[in-house]
C-alpha positions, -999 to +999 in steps of 0.1 A: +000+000+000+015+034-006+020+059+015+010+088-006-014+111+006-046+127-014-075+153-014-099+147-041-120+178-042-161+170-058-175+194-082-170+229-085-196+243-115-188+272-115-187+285-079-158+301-070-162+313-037-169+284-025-145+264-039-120+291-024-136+287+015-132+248+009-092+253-002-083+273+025-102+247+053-080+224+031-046+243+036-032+227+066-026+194+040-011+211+013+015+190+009-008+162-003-016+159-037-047+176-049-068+158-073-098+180-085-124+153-100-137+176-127-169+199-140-149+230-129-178+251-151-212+255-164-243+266-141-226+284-117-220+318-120-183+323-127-167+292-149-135+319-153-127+329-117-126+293-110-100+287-136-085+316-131-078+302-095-069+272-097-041+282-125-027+303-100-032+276-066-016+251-090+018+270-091+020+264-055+006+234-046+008+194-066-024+191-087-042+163-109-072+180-124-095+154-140-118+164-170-156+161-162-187+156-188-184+193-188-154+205-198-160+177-224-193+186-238-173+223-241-144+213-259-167+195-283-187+220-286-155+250-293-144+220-316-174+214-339-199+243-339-221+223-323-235+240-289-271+224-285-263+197-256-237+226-248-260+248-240-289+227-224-262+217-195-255+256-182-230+265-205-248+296-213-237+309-181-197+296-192-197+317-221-212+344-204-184+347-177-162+346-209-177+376-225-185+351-253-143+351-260-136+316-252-120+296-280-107+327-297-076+322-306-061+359-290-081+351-258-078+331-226-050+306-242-039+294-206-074+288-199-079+266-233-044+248-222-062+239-191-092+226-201-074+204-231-050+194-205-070+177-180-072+140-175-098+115-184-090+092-154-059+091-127-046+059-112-026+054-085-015+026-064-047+025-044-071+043-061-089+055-092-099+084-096-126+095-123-152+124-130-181+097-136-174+064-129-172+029-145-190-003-152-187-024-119-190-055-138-155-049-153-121-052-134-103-013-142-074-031-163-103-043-185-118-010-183-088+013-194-079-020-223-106-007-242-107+031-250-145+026-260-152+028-218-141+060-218-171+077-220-187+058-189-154+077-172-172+113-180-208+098-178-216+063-163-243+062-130-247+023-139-223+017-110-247+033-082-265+003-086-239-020-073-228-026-040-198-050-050-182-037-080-155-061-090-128-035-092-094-041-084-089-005-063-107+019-048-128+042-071-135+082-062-158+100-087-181+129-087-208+137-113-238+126-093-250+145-065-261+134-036-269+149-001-243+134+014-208+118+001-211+081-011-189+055+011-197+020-003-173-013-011-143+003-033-166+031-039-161+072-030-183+095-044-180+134-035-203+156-055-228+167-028-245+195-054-226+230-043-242+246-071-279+231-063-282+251-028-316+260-036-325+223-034-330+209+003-304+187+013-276+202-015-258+229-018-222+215-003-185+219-022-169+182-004-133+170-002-118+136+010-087+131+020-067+098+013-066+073+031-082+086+060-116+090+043-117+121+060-148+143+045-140+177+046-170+205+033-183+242+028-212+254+020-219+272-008-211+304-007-218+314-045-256+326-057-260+299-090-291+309-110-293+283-134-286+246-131 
């Protein structure tokens, strides 16, 4: 088992502020590796100040950041024209906290270089860490052996259904939310809805930390009017 210690840090959509408070209760382990488990934007109200921070908290502190459904659905989107399933998902508010610049070539470059840069999935030694998920049916060697599961890494809920997934490791995801962080049988999950605090029993930014399966959360502190 390694002794290599983590914070994985749930879904940020857009909320800055909050994501912020949650860094700074976070600070006295910031010489763990942070691993940020993706949907930085859409539906929140600032997609760019959350960027914009975590470019800069990155220069001073060991970061993984993973890509969520999100930032893929965007890049598609920049890539092809095609905004519809874009747009339906809150990235009306992205574009909007982009002055409608984003994916022009003279503007926000370091921001483009961070959204192509992020991960589809991170592995360690003892865990697996991915926006979505992954068929529990599936050990993760067979998983990552076949690139055509890649999309249950930025999607999949089908292993919410499973108590016993047959995975080899220790998987920590985001993507769904729930009112409270997910702790089952090689299972972590960690978005608990920041950006849905108008909905009873939501509105929470949560970290883990690794191994301990400390939860760590803030409430949000951001006003998201769309979801």
């Amino acid at each position: 088992m390694s002794t290599t210690k983590y914070i994985a840090i749930g879904d940020i959509h857009g909320c800055p502020y909050s994501m912020i408070a949650l860094l700074e209760q976070l600070e006295e382990y910031k010489d763990r590796t942070y691993i940020f488990i993706g949907d930085y934007i859409d539906r929140g109200p600032d997609s760019r100040g959350v960027v914009d921070y975590l470019l800069q908290f990155s220069k001073n502190h060991d970061c993984i950041f993973i890509r969520g459904n999100h930032e893929h659905m965007m890049l598609e989107a920049l890539e092809t024209g095609h905004t519809t399933l874009w747009m339906q998902n809150g990235g009306n508010v992205t574009v909007q906290s982009y002055n409608g610049r984003l994916g022009q070539a003279e503007y926000f470059d370091d921001h483009m270089e961070f959204y192509n840069a992020t991960k589809v999935y991170y592995e360690t030694e003892d865990y697996f860490f991915v926006h979505a998920g992954l068929d529990p049916n599936i050990s993760i060697k067979d998983a990552l052996g076949d690139s055509s599961n890649y999309d249950d890494f930025l999607w999949s809920r089908e292993h919410l259904q499973s108590n016993y997934p047959v995975w080899e490791k220790t998987v920590v995801f985001g993507h769904t939310p729930r009112p409270e962080p997910i702790v089952r049988h090689r299972m972590i999950g960690i978005d608990t809805g920041c950006v849905f605090k108008n909905l009873p029993g939501y509105g929470i930014l949560t970290a883990v930390l690794l191994p301990e399966k400390k939860f760590i959360s803030q409430v949000c502190l951001d006003n998201p009017e769309f979801y």
